[in-house]
N, C-alpha and C positions, 0 to 999 in steps of 0.2 A: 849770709853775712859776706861782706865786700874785706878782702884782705890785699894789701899793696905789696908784689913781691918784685925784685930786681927787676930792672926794663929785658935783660936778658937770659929770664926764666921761662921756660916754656910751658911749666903750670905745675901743681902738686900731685903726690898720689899718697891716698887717704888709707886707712884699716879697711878691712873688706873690697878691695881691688876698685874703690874710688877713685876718678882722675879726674881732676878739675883744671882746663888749659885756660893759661893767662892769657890775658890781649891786652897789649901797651901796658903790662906792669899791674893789672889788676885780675884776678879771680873772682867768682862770684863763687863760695864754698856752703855747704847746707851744714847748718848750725851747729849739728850733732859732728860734728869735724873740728871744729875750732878751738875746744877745751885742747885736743890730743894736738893741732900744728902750736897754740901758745908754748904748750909746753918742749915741743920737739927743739933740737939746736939753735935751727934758724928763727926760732919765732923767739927764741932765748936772748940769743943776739942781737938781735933788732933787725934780721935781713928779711922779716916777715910782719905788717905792719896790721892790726884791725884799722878797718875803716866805715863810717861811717856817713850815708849820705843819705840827702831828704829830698823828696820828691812827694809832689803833691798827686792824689790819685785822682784819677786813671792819668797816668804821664806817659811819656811819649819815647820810643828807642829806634837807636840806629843801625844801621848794618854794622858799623866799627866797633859797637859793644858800649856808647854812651848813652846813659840812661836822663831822659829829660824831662824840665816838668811839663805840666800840661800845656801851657801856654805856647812853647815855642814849635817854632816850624822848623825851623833849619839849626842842622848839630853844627854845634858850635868848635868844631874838633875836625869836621872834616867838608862841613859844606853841604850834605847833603839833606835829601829832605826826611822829616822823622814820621815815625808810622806810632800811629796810636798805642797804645795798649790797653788789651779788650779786659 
């Protein structure tokens, strides 16, 4: 699950010594996490966002942490070129 946290968060840490690092404001958290950040302060608050995004399989990612769909070539975030995923 993809959760949107402050641009100046450095990433979460989870039950069982979990640590999930943000990049540009986003986390990629394993599911079995997400019931326990909704409920913590920040997810209370709104400083911790679910998100959700669709991508067509097998899509394509970048160094920077954007996830693309299959068709494109080039991340649209930083210019560079995207590599498959297998």
């Amino acid at each position: 699950m993809r959760v949107r946290v402050p641009d100046n968060c450095l990433g979460l840490d989870a039950a069982g010594g979990r640590r999930y690092d943000a990049r540009h404001g986003i986390v990629d958290v394993d599911p079995i996490d997400v019931p326990a950040i909704s409920r913590s302060y920040a997810g209370q608050i709104g400083l911790i966002v679910q998100s959700v995004s669709f991508a067509s399989a097998p899509g394509r990612t970048c160094a920077c942490g954007f996830s693309a769909f299959a068709w494109q070539e080039k991340c649209p975030r930083c210019g560079r070129k995207l590599k498959e995923e297998a």
